[in-house]
C-alpha positions as protocol buffer text, in pm:
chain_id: "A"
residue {
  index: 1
  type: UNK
  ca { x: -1179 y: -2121 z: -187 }
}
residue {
  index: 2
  type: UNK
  ca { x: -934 y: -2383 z: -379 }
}
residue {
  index: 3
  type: UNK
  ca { x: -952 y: -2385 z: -732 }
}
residue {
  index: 4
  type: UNK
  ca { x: -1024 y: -2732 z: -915 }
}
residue {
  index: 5
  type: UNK
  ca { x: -802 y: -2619 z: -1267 }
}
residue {
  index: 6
  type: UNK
  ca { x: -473 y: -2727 z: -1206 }
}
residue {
  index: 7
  type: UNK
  ca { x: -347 y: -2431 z: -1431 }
}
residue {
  index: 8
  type: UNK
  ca { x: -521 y: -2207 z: -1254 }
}
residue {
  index: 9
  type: UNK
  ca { x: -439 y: -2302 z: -869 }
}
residue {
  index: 10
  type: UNK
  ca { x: -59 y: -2280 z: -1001 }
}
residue {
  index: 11
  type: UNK
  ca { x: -139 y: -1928 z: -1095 }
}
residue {
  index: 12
  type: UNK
  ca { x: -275 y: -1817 z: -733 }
}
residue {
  index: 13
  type: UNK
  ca { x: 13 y: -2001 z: -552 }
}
residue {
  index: 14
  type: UNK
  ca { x: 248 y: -1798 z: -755 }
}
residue {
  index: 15
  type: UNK
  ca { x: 43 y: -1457 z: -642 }
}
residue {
  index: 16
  type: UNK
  ca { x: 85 y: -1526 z: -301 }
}
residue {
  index: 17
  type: UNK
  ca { x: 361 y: -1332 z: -94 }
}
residue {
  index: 18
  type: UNK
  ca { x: 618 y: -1089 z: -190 }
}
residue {
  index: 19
  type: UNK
  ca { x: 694 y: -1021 z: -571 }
}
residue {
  index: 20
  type: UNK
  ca { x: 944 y: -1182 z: -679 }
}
residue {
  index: 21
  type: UNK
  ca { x: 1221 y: -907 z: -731 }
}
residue {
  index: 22
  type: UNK
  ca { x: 1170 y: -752 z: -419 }
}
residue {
  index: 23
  type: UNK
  ca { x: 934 y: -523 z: -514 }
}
residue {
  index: 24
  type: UNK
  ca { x: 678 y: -440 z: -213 }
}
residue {
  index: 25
  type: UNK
  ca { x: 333 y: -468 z: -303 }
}
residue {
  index: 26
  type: UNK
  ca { x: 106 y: -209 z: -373 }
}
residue {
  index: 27
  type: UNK
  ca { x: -28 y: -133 z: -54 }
}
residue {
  index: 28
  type: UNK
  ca { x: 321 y: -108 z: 103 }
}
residue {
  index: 29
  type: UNK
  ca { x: 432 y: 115 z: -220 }
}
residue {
  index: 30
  type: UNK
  ca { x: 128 y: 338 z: -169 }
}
residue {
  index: 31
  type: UNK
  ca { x: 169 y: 426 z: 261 }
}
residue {
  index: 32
  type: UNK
  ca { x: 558 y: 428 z: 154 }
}
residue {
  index: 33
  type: UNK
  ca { x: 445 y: 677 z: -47 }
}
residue {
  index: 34
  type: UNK
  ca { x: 250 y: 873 z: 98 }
}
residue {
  index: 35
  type: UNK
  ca { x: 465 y: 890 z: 403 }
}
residue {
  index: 36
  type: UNK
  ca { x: 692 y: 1050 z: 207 }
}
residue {
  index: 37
  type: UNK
  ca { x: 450 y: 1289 z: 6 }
}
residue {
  index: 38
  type: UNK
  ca { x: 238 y: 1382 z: 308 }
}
residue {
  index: 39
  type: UNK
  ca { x: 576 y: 1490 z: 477 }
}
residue {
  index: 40
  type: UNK
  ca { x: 654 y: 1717 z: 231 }
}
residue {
  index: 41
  type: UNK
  ca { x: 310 y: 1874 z: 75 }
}
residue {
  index: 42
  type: UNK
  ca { x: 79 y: 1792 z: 406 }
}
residue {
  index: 43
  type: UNK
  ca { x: -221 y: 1565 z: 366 }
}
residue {
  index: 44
  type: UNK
  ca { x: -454 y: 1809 z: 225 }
}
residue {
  index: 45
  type: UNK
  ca { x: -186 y: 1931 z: -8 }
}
residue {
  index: 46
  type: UNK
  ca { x: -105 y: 1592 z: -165 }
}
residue {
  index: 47
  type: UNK
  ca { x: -412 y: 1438 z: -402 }
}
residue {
  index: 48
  type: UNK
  ca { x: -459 y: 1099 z: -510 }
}
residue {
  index: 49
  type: UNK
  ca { x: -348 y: 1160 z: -880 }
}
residue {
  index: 50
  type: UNK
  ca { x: 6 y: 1284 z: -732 }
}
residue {
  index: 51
  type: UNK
  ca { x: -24 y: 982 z: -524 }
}
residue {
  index: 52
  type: UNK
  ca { x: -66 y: 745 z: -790 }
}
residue {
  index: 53
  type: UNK
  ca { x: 186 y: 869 z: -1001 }
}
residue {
  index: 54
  type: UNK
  ca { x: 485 y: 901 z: -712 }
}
residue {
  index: 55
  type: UNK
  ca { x: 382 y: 503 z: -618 }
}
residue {
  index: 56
  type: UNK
  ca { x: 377 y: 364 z: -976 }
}
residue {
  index: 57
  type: UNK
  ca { x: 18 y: 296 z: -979 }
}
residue {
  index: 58
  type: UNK
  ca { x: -305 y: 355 z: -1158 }
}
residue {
  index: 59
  type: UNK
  ca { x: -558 y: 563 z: -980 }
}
residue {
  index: 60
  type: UNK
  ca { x: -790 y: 278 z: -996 }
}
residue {
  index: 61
  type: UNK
  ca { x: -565 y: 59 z: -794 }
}
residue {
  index: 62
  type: UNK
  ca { x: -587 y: 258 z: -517 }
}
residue {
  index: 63
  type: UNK
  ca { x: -959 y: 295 z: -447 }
}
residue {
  index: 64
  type: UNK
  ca { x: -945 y: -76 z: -493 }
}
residue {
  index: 65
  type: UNK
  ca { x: -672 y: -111 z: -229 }
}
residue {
  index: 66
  type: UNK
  ca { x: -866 y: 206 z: -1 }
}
residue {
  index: 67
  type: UNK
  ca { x: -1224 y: 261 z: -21 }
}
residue {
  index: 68
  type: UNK
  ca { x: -1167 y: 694 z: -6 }
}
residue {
  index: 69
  type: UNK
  ca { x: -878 y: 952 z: 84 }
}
residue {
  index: 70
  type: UNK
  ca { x: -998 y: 917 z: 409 }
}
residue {
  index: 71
  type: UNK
  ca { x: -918 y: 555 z: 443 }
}
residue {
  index: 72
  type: UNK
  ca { x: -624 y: 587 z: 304 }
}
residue {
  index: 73
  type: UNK
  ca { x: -516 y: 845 z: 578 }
}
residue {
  index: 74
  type: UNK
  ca { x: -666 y: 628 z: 770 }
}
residue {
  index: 75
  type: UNK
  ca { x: -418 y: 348 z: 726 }
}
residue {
  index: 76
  type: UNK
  ca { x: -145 y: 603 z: 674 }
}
residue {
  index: 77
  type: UNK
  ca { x: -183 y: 734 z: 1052 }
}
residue {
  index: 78
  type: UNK
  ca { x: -239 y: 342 z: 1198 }
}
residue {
  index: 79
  type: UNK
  ca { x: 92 y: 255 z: 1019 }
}
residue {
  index: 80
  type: UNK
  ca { x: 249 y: 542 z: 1116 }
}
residue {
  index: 81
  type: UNK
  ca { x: 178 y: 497 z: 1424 }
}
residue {
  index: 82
  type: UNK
  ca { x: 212 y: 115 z: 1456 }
}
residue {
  index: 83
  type: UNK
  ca { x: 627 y: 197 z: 1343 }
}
residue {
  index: 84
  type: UNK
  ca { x: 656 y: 458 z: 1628 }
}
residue {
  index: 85
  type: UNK
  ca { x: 547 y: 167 z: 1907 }
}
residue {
  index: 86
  type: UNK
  ca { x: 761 y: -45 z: 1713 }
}
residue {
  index: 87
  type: UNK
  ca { x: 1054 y: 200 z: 1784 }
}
residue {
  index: 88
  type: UNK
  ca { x: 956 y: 312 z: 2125 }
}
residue {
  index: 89
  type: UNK
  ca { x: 940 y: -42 z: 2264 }
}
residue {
  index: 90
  type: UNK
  ca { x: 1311 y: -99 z: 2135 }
}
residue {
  index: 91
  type: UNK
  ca { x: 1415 y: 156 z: 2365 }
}
């Protein structure tokens, strides 16, 4: 839905994308993260707080961005695995 505020439909076109600085957004920072922390520690060994604090985010903005753990590992695996088709099919 468009806004009608000028003002205001200049500030969603500026949230769209990447941003700016090259910064991945907060879903990318969090399975980045979490690659990397459930590598080390194991899934069950890693909680969210841990999670949060390795990706630069609050708690909160991860249960907005995954409903539960469980989605999140959920999305973890699917990326996961989504990269390793990526790689196999360059072979």
């Amino acid at each position: 839905m468009k806004s009608r505020h000028p003002a205001l439909a200049s500030r969603e076109k500026s949230r769209r994308g990447r941003p700016t600085g090259g910064r991945p957004r907060v879903r990318e920072r969090i399975l980045m993260t979490v690659h990397e922390l459930f590598s080390r520690g194991g899934i069950r060994g890693i909680g969210v707080d841990a999670i949060a604090g390795a990706a630069g985010v609050s708690k909160a903005s991860i249960y907005t961005t995954f409903e539960s753990k469980d989605d999140l590992i959920a999305a973890y695996i699917a990326e996961h695995d989504r990269q390793f088709w990526t790689w196999w099919d360059r072979l």
